[in-house]
N, C-alpha and C positions, 0 to 999 in steps of 0.2 A: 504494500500500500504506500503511495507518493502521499509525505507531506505538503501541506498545502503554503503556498509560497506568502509571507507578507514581506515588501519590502518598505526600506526606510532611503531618506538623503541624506547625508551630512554635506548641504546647503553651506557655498561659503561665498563670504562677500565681503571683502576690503578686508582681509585677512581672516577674517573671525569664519565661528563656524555657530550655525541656527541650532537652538535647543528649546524643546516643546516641553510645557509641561503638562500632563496628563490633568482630564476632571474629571474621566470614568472609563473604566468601572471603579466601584470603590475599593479593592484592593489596589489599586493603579495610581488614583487620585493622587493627585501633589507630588509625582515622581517624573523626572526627566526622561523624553526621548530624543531619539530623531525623528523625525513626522514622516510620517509613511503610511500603509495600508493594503490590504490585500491585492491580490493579482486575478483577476478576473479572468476568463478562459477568454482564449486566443490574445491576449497582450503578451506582449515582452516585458520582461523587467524594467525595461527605460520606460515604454509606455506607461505602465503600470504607476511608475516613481512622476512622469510628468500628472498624469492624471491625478494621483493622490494629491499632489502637493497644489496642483492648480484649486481641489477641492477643501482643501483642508486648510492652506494658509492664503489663496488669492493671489498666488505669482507664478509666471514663468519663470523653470528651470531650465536646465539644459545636464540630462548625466554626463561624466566623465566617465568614468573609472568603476569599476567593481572591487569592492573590498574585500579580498582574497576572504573566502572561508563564509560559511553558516552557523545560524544557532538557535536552539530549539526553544520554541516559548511554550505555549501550553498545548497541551496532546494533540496533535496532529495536523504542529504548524511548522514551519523554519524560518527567522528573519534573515534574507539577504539586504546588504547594502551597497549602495552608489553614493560616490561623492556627486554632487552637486554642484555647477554655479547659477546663479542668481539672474536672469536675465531680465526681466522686468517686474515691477509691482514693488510693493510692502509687505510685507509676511505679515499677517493679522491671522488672529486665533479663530478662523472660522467653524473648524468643528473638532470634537475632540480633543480641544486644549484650551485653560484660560491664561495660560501666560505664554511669550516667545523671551528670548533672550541672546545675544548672541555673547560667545564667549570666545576672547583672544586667546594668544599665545599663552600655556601656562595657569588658562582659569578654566580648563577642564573639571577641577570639585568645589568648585564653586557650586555647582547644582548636582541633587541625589539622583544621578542616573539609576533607570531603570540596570537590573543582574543582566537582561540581556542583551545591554546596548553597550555595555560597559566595553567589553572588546574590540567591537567596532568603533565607538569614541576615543580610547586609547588611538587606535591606527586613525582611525579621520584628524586627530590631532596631531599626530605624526608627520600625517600629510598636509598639514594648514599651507598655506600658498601664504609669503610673507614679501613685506621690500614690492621690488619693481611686478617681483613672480604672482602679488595678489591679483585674482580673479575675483570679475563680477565687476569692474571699474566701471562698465559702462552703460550699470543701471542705474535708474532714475531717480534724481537726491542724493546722490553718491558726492558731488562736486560742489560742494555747500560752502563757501570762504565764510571765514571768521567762527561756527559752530563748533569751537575745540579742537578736536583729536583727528587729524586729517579724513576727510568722507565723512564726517559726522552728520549728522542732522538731527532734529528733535524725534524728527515720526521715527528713528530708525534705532536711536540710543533709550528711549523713553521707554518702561514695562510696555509691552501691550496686552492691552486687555481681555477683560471675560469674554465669553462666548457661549457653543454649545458646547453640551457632554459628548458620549461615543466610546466605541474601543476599539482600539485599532488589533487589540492582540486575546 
């Protein structure tokens, strides 16, 4: 019997990498992911990763990379992951999460990731794109003078907010 596939992105943008925080189920609740979600029959995994995340946070991606290896979440699932960059939009918590958060170099426990993201955010972090090599420069808001921390902007550095519930696992 084939496990059933949900994938996730580790979304990156002006160096940082996107972290979702869960609002259900309630085992789940207030725990970090990658934002992703199941694979629907006849998609591909990139399919799959653009559709979840156009659904779930309101942006266009674009995968890169596949993050060597799987890992099993509950009976008779696997999360694979893809890096991600960022191609147009805001990431907003539209379903299945009330907060986003992005996290630089080095604030990987800064938030309680979910046991089975935890591997793949070690390696998505590994791979953070930093300096000249950051992807995602030439989305929208990205190029803000005077808002602090180079690419800064308010909509982008600010919590973002509540939303719906959902489970993605």
């Amino acid at each position: 019997m084939n496990d059933r596939v949900v994938v996730a992105g580790a979304v990156y943008d002006q160096g940082r990498l996107l972290a979702a925080r869960r609002s259900a189920p309630p085992e789940l609740a207030g725990r970090w992911e990658l934002p992703g979600g199941k694979l629907e029959p006849g998609e591909t995994g990139e399919q799959a990763l653009v559709r979840e995340l156009r659904e779930e946070l309101g942006v266009e991606t674009e995968p890169l990379e596949r993050i060597p290896g799987e890992w099993p979440l509950a009976p008779g699932y696997v999360l694979r992951v893809w890096t991600a960059r960022l191609v147009s939009g805001v990431p907003a918590p539209l379903q299945d999460h009330d907060e986003l958060r992005w996290l630089g170099p080095g604030e990987s426990d800064a938030v309680d990731w979910l046991d089975q993201d935890r591997p793949a955010v070690a390696e998505a972090m590994r791979r953070l794109p930093t300096g000249t090599d950051a992807i995602g420069t030439d989305a929208p808001g990205t190029d803000a003078p005077g808002t602090g921390a180079p690419g800064a902007t308010p909509e982008r550095d600010a919590p973002m907010g509540p939303m719906s519930d959902g489970a993605r696992h």
